[in-house]
C-alpha positions in Angstrom: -6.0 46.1 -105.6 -7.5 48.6 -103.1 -4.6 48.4 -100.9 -2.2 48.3 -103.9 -2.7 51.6 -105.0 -2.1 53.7 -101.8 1.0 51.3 -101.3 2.2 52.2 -104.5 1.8 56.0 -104.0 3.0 55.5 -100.5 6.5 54.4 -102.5 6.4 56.9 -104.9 5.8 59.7 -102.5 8.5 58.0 -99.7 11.5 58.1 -102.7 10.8 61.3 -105.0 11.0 63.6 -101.8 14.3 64.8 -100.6 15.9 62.4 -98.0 19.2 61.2 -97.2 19.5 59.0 -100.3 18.1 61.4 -102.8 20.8 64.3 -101.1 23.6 61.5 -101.6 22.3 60.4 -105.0 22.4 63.6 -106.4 25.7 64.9 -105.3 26.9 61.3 -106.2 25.7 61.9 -109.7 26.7 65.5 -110.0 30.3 64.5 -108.8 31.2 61.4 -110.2 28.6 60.7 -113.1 25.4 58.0 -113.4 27.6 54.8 -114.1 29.7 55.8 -111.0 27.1 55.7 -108.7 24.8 52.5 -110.1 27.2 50.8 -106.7 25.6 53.4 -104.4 22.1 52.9 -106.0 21.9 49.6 -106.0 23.3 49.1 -102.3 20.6 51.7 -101.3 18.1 49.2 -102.5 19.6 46.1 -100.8 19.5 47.8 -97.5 16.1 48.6 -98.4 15.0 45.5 -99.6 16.8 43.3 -96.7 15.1 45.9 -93.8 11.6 45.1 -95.6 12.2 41.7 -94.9 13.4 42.3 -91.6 10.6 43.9 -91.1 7.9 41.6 -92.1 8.9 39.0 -89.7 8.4 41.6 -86.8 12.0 43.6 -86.4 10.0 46.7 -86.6 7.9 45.9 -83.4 11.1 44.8 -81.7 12.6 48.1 -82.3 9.4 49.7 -80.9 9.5 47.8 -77.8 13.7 48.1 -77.2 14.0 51.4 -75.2 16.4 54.1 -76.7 16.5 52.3 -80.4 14.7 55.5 -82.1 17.5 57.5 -80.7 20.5 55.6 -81.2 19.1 55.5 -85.1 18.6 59.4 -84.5 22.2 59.8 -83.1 24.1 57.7 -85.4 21.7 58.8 -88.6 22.9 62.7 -87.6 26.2 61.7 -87.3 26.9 59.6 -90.3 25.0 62.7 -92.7 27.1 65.5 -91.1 30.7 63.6 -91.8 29.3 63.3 -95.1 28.2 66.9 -95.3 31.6 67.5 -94.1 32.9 65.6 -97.1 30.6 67.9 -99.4 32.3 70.5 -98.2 35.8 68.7 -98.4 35.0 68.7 -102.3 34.7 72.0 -102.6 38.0 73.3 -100.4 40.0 71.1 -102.9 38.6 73.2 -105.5 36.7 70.4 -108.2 37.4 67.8 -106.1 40.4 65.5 -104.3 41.6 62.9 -106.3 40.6 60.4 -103.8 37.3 61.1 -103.4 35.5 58.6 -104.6 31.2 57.5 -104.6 29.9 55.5 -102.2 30.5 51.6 -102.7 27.1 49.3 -102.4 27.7 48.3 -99.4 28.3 51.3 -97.2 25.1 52.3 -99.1 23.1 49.3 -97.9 24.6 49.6 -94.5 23.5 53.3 -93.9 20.0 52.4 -94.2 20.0 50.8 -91.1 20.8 54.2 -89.5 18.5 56.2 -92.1 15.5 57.1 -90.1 13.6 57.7 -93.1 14.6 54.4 -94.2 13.4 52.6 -91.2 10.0 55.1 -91.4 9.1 53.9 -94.7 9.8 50.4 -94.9 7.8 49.9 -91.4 5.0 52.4 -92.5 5.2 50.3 -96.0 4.6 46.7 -94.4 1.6 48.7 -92.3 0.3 49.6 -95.7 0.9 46.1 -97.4 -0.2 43.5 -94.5 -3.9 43.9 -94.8 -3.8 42.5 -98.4 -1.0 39.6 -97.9 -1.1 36.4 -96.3 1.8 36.3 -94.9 4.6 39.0 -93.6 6.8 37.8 -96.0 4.3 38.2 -98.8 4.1 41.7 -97.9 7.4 42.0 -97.5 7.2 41.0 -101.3 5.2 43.6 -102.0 6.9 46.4 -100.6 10.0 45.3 -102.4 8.2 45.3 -105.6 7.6 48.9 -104.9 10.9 50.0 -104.1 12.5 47.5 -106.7 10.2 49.3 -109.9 8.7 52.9 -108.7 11.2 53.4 -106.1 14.3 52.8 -108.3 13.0 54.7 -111.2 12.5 57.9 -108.3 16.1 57.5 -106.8 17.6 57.2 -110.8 15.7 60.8 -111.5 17.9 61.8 -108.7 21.2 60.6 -109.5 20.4 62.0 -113.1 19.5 65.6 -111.9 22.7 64.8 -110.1 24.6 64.9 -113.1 22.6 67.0 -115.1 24.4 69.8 -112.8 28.0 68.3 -113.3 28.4 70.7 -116.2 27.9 73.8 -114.0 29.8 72.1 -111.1 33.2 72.6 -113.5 32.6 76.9 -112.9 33.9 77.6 -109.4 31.3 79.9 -108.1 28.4 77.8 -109.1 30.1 74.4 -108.0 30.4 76.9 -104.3 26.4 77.7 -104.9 25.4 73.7 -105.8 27.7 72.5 -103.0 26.2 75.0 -100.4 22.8 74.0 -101.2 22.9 70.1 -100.8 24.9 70.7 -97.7 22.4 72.7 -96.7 20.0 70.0 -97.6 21.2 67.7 -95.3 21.9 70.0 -92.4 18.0 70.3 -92.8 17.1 67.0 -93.3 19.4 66.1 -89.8 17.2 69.2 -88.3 13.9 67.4 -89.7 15.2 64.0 -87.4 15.2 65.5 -84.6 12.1 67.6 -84.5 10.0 65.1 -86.6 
């Protein structure tokens, strides 16, 4: 129980602060509504869930020993968040929105973690946090997904609904140009934040 609790904040903290997801989530929201975006939640947490795994049987330490794997992560994480700033942007030249635009589907969600840096720094900061009190990397593994699965989900859903708390002011042209140039904004800073972090 001793361990528990700073695993628990640990999860809390990790997925209510601004990151990739949350960015995604909220424009997600704000753009296409909550029901919309449950595919893009819910692929989020399968990445998640299938890197704590990963993780627990000792990916993590192989990534720390393969040379140039934190900045191939880096490279492609950058990449990946300014095409979809660039989309962001898209939105907003097309003035409400391009009839093809559509959210994310669960699994491009679940495949981005695996070049989400955050991603990769909570889940291996997580299984540090949850082996002391486990038996077993798997049973911390366990753990960590209980976090993400209960605290972290109900962090990533305030997101999605801030998201679309906004939608009614993204209909008004100037403020959709104001909210758009703000997440972008967002993740031009949270690319920044890889790279000097």
């Amino acid at each position: 129980m001793e361990l528990l609790l700073p695993l628990m904040s640990f999860v809390i903290v990790s997925t209510i602060t601004p990151g990739p997801n949350n960015l995604l989530l909220a424009a997600s929201g704000m753009n296409f509504g909550f029901r919309a975006t449950v595919p893009h939640l819910l692929g989020i947490h399968l990445g998640i869930y299938t890197m704590s795994l990963m993780c627990a049987f000792g990916l993590n330490q192989w990534l720390l020993a393969f040379p140039g794997a934190e900045l191939a992560l880096k490279l492609f994480g950058s990449a990946y968040l300014l095409w979809l700033a660039w989309k962001l942007i898209g939105l907003e030249m097309t003035a409400g929105g391009d009839e093809h635009a559509r959210p994310m589907t669960w699994w491009q969600a679940a495949i981005f973690q695996f070049s989400n840096p955050k991603a990769w720094m909570m889940v291996t900061t997580g299984i540090g946090l949850a082996l002391p009190a486990s038996s077993s990397g798997f049973e911390a593994g366990l753990w960590l997904i209980a976090g993400f699965g209960t605290l972290g989900m109900i962090c990533n859903c305030i997101w999605v609904q801030l998201g679309k708390a906004l939608q009614q002011s993204h209909q008004i042209p100037a403020r959709r140009r104001w909210i758009n140039g703000v997440l972008v904004l967002m993740v031009l800073a949270t690319v920044l934040l890889f790279w000097l972090g």
